[in-house]
N, C-alpha and C positions, 0 to 999 in steps of 0.2 A: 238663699238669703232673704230672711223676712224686708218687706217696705220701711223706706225710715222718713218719718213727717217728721218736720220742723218746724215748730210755733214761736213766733217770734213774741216779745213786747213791746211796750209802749213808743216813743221816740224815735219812729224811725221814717219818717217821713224825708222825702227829697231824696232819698236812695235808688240806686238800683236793682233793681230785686234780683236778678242772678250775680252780681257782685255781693250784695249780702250774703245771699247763699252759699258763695263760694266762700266767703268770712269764716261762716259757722263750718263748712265742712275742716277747709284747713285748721282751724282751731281745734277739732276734734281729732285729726292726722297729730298735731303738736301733741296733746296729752297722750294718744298714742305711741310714740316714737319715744316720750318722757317714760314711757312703759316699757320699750324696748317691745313694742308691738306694731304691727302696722293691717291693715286693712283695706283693699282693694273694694270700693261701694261704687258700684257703677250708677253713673249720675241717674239713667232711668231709673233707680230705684228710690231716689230722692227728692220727695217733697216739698216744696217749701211756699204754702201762699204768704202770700204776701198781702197785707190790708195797711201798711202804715202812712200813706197817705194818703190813703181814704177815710182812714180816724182821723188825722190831722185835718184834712177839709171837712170833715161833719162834726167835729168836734171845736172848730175854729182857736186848734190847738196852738198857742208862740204862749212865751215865761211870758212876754208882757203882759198880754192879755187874763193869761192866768192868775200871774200875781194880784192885776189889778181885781178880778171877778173875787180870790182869797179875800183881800186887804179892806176892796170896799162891798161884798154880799151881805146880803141881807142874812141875819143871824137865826132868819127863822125859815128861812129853805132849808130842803130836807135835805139837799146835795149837799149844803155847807154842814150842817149838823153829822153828817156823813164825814165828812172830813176832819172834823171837830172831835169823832168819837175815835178816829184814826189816828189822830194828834194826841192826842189823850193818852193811848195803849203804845207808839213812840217813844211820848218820854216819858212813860214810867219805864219802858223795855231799856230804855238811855240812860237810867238812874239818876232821870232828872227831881231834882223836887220839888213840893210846890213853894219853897221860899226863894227855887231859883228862878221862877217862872213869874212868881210879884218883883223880885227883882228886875226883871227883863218888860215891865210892862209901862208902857207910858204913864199910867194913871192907874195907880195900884188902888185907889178905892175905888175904884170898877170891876174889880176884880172880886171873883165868886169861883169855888170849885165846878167848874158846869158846863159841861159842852153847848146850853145855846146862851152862854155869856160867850157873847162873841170877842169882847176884850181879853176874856181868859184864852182863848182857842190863839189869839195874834199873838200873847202873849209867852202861849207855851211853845208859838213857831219859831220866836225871837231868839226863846233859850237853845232849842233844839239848833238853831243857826250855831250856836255859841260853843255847841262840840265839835271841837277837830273831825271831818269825815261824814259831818250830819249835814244834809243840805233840806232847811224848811219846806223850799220852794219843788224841791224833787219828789219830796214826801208826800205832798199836799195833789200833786199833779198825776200823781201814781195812783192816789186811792180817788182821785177826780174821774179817772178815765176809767176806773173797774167799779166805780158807782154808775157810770153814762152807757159804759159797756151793757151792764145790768139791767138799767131802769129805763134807756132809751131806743125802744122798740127801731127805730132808724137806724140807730149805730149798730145793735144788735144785729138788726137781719142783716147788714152789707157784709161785715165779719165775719157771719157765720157760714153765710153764700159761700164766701171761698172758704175757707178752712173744711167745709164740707165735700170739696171738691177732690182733698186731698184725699179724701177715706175711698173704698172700695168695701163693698160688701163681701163678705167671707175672705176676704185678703187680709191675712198675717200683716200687722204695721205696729213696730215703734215707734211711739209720738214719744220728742223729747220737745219742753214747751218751760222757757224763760219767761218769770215775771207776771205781766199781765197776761200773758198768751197762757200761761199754766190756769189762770182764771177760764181765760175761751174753753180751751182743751176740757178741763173738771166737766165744766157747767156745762157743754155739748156733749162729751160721753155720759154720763149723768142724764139726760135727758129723754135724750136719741139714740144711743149708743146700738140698747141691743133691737129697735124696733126697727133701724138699719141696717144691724145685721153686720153691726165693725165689730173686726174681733183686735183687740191691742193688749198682748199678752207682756208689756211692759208697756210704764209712763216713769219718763224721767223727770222729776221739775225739776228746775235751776233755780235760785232767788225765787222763791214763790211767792207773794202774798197772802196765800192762802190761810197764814196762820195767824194773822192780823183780826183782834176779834169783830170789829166791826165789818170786815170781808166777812168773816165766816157766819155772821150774823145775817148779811145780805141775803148770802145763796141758802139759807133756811130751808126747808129741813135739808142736812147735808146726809150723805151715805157713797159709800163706795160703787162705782158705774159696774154695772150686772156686764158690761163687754171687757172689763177690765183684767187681769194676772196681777202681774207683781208692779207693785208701785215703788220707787225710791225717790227720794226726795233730798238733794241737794244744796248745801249753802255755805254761804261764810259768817261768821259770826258776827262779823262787823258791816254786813249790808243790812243795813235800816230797810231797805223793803221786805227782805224774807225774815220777819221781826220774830219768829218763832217759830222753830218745829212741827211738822206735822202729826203730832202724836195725842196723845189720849186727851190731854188737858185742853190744845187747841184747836186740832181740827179731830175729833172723835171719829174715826169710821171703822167696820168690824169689814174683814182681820185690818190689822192695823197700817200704819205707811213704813219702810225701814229711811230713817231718816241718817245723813252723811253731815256730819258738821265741821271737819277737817276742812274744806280749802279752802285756802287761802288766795283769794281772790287778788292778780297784782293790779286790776283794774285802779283807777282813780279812785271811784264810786265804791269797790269792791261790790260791784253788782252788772258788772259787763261781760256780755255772751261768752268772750273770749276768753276770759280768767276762769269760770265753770266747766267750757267746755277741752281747758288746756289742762284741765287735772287732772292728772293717772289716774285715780279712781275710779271717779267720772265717766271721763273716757271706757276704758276696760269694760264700765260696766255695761254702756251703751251698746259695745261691740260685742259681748256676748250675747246680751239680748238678739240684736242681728242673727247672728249663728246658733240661736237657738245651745246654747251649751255644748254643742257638737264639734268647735274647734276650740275650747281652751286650753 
């Protein structure tokens, strides 16, 4: 049985990282058993660094703070104009419009189509608040932490230190990676992959963001990691993070991603580890990858 890495995301600070761990496995056992399948992974075979509160202390991650760095940032930081162009691709993907977004703004003659009209960026987070299942502040805090992941050499190297831990050189490993961790995972295989000598003959993302175009505009030039096989990519239609498909028009890479858009997440959020990793599909597909196709 190949290695199986687990890349977590965002929000997971004050955890305990073998209790999380055990989260995502059991989760993964449920979408099994939903299959009438089940799977014996012996924990040595599984991976799981853990960085979430070490983003949370280098990022001096709480909603308060966050909201308030959103609500009152300066309109001509690049971090905010970042978030601003994330905001933008949202709620058009929400079929917001822009008369619902002058409607939703304190002072609608301030308002301008323009990510560094920062009245228009508060204004289009008001609307996005205004859909059932949209949350401004999660959206805003999502595409925060895969800009600092990106851009902040600090944040970067502590993240990558351990997720690098988890690879072994010429060892078979399915990396499955929710969220922002599908950013980590990309943009380290992608880089490092094959001059380390990781071989990852599947990546599963779950919620990805990757197909967010101001993400996919960040990690420039994008292309499929040379240590990579078959990628699948995971979602539900209604999580606001994974805002788009991994496929020709959003994330371009040759051969292309096979992209899953059936499940249905029972999460709150419809964007929780456990909703992705409890779907038959899902699941099945993760386990075969393990077995290399030799026990389906």
């Amino acid at each position: 049985m190949r290695k199986l890495i687990l890349i977590h995301g965002r929000s997971q600070q004050m955890k305990d990282a073998e209790k999380l761990k055990q989260e995502w496995v059991d989760a993964l056992h449920a979408g099994l058993r939903t299959a009438d399948i089940d799977l014996e992974i012996p924990d040595e075979q599984i991976r799981f660094p853990y960085y979430g509160q070490t983003l949370f202390e280098l990022a001096e991650d709480s909603t308060v703070k966050a909201t308030e760095v959103i609500v009152k940032g300066s309109p001509s930081s690049a971090e905010l104009d970042f978030i601003g162009a994330a905001v933008k691709d949202v709620a058009a993907g929400a079929g917001i419009s822009e008369d619902d977004i002058v409607a939703a703004a304190e002072d609608p003659t301030q308002i301008r189509k323009d990510i560094q009209n920062w009245p228009w960026v508060l204004a289009a987070l008001r609307a996005i608040d205004r859909v059932p299942g949209l949350s401004a502040v999660s959206i805003a805090l999502a595409t925060r932490d895969v800009y600092r992941y990106v851009r902040n050499p600090g944040i970067q190297t502590v993240i990558e230190d351990g997720v690098r831990e988890a690879f072994t050189a010429g060892e078979e490993s399915v990396v499955v990676a929710h969220s922002l961790g599908s950013v980590v995972a990309y943009n380290m295989m992608k880089r490092e992959g094959k001059r380390r000598q990781w071989t990852v003959p599947a990546l599963v993302t779950v919620g990805s963001p990757l197909g967010v175009n101001a993400i996919c505009r960040l990690l420039n030039p994008i292309g499929r990691p040379d240590c990579l096989g078959d990628w699948y990519n995971a979602y539900d239609k209604h999580d606001v993070v994974a805002l788009h498909p991994l496929d020709g028009t959003y994330f371009p890479v040759t051969p292309g991603i096979e992209n899953y858009d059936r499940v249905k997440n029972p999460t709150s959020n419809k964007h929780g580890i456990s909703g992705y990793l409890g779907d038959p599909v899902v699941a099945v597909r993760i386990r075969d990858a393990l077995l290399d196709g030799s026990h389906r």
